[in-house]
Structures are given as C-alpha cells and as structure tokens.
N, C-alpha and C positions, 0 to 999 in steps of 0.2 A: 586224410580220411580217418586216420587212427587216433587222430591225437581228442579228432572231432567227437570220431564214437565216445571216446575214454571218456569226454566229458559232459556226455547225453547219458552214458548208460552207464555209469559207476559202480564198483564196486562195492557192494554187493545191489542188487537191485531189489527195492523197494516191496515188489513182493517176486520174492525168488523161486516160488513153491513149483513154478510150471512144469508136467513132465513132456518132452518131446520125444520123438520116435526112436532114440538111442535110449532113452531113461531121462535122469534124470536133467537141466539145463543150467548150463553153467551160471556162476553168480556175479550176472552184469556181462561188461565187454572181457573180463580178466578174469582166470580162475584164481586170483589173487593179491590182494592190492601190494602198492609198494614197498610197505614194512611191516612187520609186527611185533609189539603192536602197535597199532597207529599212534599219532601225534595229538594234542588235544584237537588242533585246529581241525584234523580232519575227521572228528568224531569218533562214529561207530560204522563211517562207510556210508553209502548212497548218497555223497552230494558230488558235485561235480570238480573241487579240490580236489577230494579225492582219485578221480577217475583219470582227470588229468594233470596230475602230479604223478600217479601211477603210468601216466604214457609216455612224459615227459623224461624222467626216469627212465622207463622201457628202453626209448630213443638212444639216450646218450650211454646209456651202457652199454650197448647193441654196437654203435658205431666205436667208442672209445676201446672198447676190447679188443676188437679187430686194429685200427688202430694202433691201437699198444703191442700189440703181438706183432704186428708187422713191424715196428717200431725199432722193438728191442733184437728181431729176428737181423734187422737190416743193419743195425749197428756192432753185433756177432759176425755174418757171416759177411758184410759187405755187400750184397745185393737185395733185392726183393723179393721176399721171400711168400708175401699174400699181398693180391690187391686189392684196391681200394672201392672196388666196383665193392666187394665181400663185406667192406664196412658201410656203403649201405644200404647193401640189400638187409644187415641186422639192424643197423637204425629203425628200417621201416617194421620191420619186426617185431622188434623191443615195443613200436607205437602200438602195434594190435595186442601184442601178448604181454607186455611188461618185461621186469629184467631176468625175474627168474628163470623162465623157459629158455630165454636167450643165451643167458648161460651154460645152464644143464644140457641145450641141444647143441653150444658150439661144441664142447667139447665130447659129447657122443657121437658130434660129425665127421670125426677119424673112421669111424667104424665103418659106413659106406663110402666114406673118403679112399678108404683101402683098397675095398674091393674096384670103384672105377681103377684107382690111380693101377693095378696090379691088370685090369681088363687093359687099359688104355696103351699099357705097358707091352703087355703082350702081342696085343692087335696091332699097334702104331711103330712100335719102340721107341715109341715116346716118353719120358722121364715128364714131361711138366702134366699140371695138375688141374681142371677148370675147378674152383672149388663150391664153385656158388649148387647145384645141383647135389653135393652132400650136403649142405647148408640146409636149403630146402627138406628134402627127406627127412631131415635129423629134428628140424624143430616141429613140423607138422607131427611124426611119430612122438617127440615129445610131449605137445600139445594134447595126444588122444590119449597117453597113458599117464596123462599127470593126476589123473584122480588116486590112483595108489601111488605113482609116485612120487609125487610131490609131499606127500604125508611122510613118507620115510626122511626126504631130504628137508624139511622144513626147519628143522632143528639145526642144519647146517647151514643153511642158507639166511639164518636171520641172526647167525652169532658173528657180530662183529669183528671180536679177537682172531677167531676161521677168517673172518676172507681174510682181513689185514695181511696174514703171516702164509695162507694161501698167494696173495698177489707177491706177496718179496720172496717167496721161496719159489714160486713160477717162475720168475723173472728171470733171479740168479741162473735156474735151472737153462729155461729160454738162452739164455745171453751164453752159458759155459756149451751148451749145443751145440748152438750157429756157430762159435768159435772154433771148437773141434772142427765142426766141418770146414773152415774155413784154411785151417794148418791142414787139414787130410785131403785137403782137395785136391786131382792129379792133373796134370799140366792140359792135360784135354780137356780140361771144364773151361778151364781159363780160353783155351782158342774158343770153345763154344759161345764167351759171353760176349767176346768182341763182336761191335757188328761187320756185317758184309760189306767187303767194297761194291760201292757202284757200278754198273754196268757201265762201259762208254756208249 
C-alpha cells in the first residue's frame, strides 16, 4: 500500500497549495523525497520515479537498520538483542514516510523505550523489552513535528561524509557495548538464557 501510494502521489504534488484542517498539507505521500537534491532522472519531483524510488528506499533502510543493529548487537554480545518482527514493522514505515523519518524516529525511540522498559521493570520485574510500541510512538511524533524538524536536521541528513562516518562509528560503538556487556555479564544471566527442561 506504501509503496503504491509513493507512486500515485509523489513528491511533491502537482499542485501542493491545499490547506487542510491542521494548515497547511503535506507535499505528496512524503514530507520529503529520497535525496537532495534529486537526480536528473527524477526531475523536480511529481512523477511517479520519484515517489517510488522515495518508498522503495524508505522500505530498505527501515528494514536494513534494524537489521543491522540487531546484527552487530548479536555478534558483540552473543545473543539477540532486537527482533525481527521491529525490522519490519520499519520496512513498512520507511514505505509510507521515506528514510528520513525512519531514521530520526528510530533513534528518538529510546526515549519512550525508557520509560516502558523502567514501567515494565517495575510492574513485572521484567528486564526484556517489546520494542515495537516505542517504535510506533516515536515515528508518528516524528512524522507531526517534521515540519520544524526536519528543516534543522536536513543538512545532516543529506551530507554523505555524516552518515558514512556516522554508520562506522555507530558500529564500532554498537559492537564495543554488546562486548562489554558480554565480558560483565554475571553467571545468572547465563542460567536465564538456557532453555527450560521439559516437563515429563
């Protein structure tokens, strides 16, 4: 359905001027196409290259992030550390909103990630995490506050040299974590991860 709209209602639309009952309406299915600035082939925006190359995109950076984090989490710390369900609930994501948001919302989805994982904690005393529900929260609120914020962060989000050195320096970071935690971990985790014998 995302990938469909992306490429019915492309960025920007054709005529974009409409106000709806918030103000002003967004330009097309995406507050923002793929890159900028665009490529020749995709003009100046409103064809349907564009819309779905912008979802397309969306998609795999949504999924591959998650993904990747899981990835490099599992190879540090020796177990699983996000699942796969998380990578793609963002694929489907990435298809409605593009990659930006996907990004910007994963990682502001710590912030109500906290507060469950700290309610859950206390309530339950439970340690694990559902993470899909800060997921949620995180990109939706991203999605309503990207008209200011996306303007501040645009300049970081379309310079190459940034992510590049962003994603290797994540990584390393990612990777020296999980490790740590995996040298500090006290012999009760380890009985926790075994499974349960069968009942007779």
């Amino acid at each position: 359905v995302g990938l469909t709209g992306s490429a019915l209602i492309p960025w920007p639309l054709p005529h974009d001027d409409g106000v709806g009952p918030f103000g002003r309406l967004l330009d097309g299915i995406y507050p923002w196409p793929f890159w900028f600035p665009l490529p020749a082939w995709a003009g100046a925006g409103g064809n349907w290259e564009t819309g779905l190359a912008t979802g397309v995109i969306g998609a795999l950076v949504g999924t591959f992030l998650v993904r990747s984090i899981g990835f490099v989490f599992n190879v540090g710390r020796g177990k699983e550390g996000i699942g796969m369900g998380d990578a793609d609930l963002m694929m489907m994501v990435g298809a409605f909103v593009g990659w930006q948001i996907v990004v910007v919302g994963f990682f502001l989805s710590t912030i109500p990630g906290l507060f469950i994982g700290i309610i859950q904690w206390v309530a339950k005393n439970d340690g694990s995490l559902p993470y899909g529900p800060s997921l949620s929260i995180s990109v939706m609120a991203t999605l309503l506050a990207w008209a200011p914020l996306g303007a501040s962060l645009r300049p970081a989000l379309f310079s190459t040299a940034l992510i590049l050195a962003s994603l290797i320096v994540g990584a390393f970071m990612l990777l020296f974590m999980s490790f740590a935690m995996r040298i500090l971990r006290r012999p009760e985790d380890d009985e926790s991860d075994e499974p349960e014998e069968p009942l007779p």
